[in-house]
C-alpha positions in Angstrom: -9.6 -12.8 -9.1 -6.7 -14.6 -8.1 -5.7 -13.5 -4.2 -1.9 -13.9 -5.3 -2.2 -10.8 -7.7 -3.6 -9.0 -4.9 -2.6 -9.8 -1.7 1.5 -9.1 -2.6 3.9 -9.1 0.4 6.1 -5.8 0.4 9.1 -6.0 2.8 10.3 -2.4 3.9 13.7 -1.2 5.3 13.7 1.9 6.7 16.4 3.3 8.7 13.8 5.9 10.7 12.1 2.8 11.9 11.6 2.6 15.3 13.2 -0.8 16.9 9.9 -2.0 18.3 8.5 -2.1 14.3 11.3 -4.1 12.9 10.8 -7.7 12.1 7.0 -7.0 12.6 4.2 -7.9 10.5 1.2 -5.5 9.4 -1.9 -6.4 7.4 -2.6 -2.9 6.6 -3.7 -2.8 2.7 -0.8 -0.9 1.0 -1.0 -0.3 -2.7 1.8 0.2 -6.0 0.3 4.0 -6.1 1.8 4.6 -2.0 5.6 3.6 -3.0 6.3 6.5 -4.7 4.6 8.7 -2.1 6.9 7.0 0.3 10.2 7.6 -1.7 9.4 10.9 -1.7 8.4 11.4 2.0 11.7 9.8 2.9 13.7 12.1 0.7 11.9 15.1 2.5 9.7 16.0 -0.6 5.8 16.7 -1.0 3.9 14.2 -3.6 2.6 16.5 -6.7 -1.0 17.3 -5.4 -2.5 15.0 -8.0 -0.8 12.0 -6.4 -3.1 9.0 -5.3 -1.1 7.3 -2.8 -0.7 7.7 0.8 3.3 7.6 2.6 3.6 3.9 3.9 5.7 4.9 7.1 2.9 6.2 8.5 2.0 3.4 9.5 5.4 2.5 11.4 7.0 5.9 12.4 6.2 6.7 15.8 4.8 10.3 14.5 2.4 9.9 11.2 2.3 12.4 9.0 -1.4 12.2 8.4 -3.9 11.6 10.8 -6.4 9.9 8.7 -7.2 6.5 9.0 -5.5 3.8 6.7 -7.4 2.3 3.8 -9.4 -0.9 5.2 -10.2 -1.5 1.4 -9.5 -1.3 -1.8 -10.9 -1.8 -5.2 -8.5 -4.4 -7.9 -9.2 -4.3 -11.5 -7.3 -6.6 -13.8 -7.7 -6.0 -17.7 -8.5 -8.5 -20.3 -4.7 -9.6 -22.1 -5.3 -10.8 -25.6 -8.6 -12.9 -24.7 -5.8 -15.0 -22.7 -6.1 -14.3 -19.1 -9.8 -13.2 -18.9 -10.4 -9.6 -16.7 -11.4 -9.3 -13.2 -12.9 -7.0 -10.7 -13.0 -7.0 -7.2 -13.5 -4.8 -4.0 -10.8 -6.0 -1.4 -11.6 -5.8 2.5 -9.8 -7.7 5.7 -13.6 -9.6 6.3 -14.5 -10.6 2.6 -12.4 -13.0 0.6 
C-alpha cells in the first residue's frame, strides 16, 4: 500500500479548543469513520449506537469524553478498481511501516 492513501493529514478548527492545542501537531491515528462522530459531538448529539468511529476532540479538549485509550492501529483495505490499480491490505501501527 501506498503510505499517501493512508497516512492523510486532517487539519481541525475547533472553536472549544483550548489555546495550548492550537497550531499543534498529533500523530494520533484518526480515521474517515471518527468525522462524523465528531460533527455530531460538537453539535451536542449522541452517534447512532451502531456508529464505528470515535469523537476526534478527545483527543484535544481538556475534558475527553471517553476514557479509553486512542487507537495505536488500524487496519487499511483498498479494493481492486477495474484490474487498474491492484488491491491492498495492510495493518497500520506508529512502529511498522
Amino acid at each position: 500500500p501506498y503510505q499517501e492513501s493512508i497516512r492523510v493529514p486532517l487539519i481541525i478548527y475547533d472553536p472549544r479548543m483550548p489555546k495550548k492545542k492550537r497550531g499543534t501537531l498529533n500523530n494520533a491515528f484518526t480515521l474517515n469513520v471518527d468525522l462524523a462522530e465528531t460533527v455530531l459531538g460538537a453539535a451536542g448529539l449522541r452517534p447512532g449506537k451502531t456508529m464505528q468511529g470515535r469523537d476526534i476532540s478527545d483527543l484535544y479538549l481538556s475534558t475527553p469524553k471517553s476514557t479509553e485509550p486512542w487507537r495505536d492501529e488500524f487496519f487499511y483495505e483498498f479494493p481492486d478498481i477495474n484490474d487498474k490499480i491492484p488491491p491492498s491490505r495492510a495493518i497500520v501501527r506508529h512502529d511498522w511501516k
